[in-house]
C-alpha positions, 0 to 999 in steps of 0.5 A, spaced: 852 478 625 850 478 617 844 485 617 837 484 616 835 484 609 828 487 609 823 481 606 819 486 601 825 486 598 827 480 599 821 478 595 822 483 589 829 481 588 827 472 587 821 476 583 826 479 578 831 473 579 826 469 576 823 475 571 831 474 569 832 467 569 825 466 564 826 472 560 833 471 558 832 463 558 832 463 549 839 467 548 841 474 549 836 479 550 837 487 549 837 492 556 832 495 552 828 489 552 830 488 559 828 495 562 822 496 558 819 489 560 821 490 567 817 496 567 811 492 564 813 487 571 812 492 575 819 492 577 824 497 580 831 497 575 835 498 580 832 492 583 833 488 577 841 490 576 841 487 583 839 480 580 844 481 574 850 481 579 847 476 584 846 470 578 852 473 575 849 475 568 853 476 563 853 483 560 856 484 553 857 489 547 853 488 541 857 492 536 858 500 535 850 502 534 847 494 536 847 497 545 848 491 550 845 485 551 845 481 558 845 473 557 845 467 563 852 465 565 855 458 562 853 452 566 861 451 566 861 458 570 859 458 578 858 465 582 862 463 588 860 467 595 863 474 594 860 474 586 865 474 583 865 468 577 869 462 576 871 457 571 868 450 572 872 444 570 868 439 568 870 432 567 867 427 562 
């Protein structure tokens, strides 16, 4: 029997999946931004870090004095149960 999730929580969590999903929408975006328009939103950063791993954002390195940058998944990346990513193959 798989736990109870809290509905509060459940909500700020599709809240910052969809914060992420529009933010992140035009490319790459810094933590800094992320972390400063997620206080804006009102929204907790742990909870927006669960929402990073749950959609399987991308999370990289800019460069020595640039700080990461988190960007959406390819489309050719698909999140399979355990959150782990796979690679797609896709066939035209």
């Amino acid at each position: 029997m798989a736990p109870q999730e809290d509905p509060e929580e459940r909500s700020a969590l599709d809240a910052a999946k969809l914060f992420l999903t529009k933010l992140l929408a035009d490319g790459p975006v810094s933590t800094k931004h992320i972390r400063a328009d997620a206080e804006g939103a009102v929204l907790s950063w742990r909870t927006v870090q669960r929402a990073q791993k749950g959609m399987g954002i991308d999370a990289y390195k800019g460069g020595m004095n640039k700080g990461w940058f988190w960007m959406l998944p390819s489309k050719h990346t698909k999140i399979n149960e355990d959150g782990r990513k796979e690679n797609v193959v896709l066939f035209y």
